[in-house]
N, C-alpha and C positions, 0 to 999 in steps of 0.2 A: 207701847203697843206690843202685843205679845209678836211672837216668830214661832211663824208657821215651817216647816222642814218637811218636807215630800219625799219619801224615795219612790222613784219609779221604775222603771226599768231599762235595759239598753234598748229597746226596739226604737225610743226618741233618739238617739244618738244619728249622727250623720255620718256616713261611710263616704260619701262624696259629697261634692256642692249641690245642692238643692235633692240629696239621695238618703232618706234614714232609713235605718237597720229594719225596721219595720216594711216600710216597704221595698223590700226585697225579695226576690223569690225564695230564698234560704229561710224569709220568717215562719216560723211555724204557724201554720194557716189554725192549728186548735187556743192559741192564745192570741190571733189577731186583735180580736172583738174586744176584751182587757187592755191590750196595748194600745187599741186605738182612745180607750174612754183614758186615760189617762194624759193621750196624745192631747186631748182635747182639754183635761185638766189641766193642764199648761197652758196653753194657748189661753183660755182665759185668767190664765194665773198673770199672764204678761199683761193684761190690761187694767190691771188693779195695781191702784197706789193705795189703797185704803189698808190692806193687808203687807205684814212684814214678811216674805216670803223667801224662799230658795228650795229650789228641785235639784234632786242628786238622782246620775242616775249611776249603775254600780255598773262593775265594767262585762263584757260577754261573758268569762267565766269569772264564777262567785263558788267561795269554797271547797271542798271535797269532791263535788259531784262537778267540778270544772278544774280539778287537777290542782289542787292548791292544801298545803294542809290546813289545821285551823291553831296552829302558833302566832302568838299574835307577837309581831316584830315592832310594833308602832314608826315602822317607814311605809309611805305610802307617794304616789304623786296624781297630780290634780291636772284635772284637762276641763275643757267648755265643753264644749254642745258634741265633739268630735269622738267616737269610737277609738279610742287607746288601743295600741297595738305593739308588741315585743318586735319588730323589724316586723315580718310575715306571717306571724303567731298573734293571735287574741290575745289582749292581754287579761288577768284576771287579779282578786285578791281574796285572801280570806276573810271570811266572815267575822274573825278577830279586830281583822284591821278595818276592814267595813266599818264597825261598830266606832273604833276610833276617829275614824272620818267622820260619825254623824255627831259625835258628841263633841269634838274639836272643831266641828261647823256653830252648834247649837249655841258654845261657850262664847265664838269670835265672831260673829254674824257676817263671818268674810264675803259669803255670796248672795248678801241682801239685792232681790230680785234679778235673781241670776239660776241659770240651767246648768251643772256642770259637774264634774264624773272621776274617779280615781279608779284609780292600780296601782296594784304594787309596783314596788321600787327595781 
């Protein structure tokens, strides 16, 4: 059966217990309506055994434009459903290493019907 790989975005991610980044006040109100259809993409992603799936979401900040450069180091670490975080800092990666995360998911189908998110190291 082929594998399906989704990137979405942080706004799925959980900040607290039953709190995602999305619905937050800090979410940006002009990509809500994107973040939510995606919110939803999931949600019916989870009830399907028919499909070989896993959803990544990338971490708050992603490349240059979230303070990261774009060398790619290939270290990275891997989280579920939860908003990765440097101690009190966002955590973020580049877009290098991003890339190695989708293709090193694709190859190992580590997170066969599973949500879940990386940062650098």
């Amino acid at each position: 059966m082929p594998y399906l790989l989704v990137v979405g975005g942080a706004g799925r991610l959980y900040v607290a217990e039953n709190l995602q980044l999305i619905d937050t006040l800090d979410f940006p109100k002009e990509i809500f309506d994107g973040a939510n259809s995606v919110r939803n993409l999931l949600a019916e992603l989870k009830t399907r055994t028919d499909v070989n799936w896993s959803f990544i979401s990338p971490p708050a900040l992603l490349g240059v434009t979230g303070g990261y450069s774009e060398e790619r180091t290939g270290k990275y670490r891997l989280g579920n459903n939860t908003l990765l975080m440097n101690g009190d800092v966002l955590a973020g990666i580049s877009v290098a290493d991003f890339a190695i995360t989708l293709a090193d998911d694709l190859e190992q189908k580590a997170h066969l019907h599973q949500h879940f998110t990386v940062a650098a190291e």
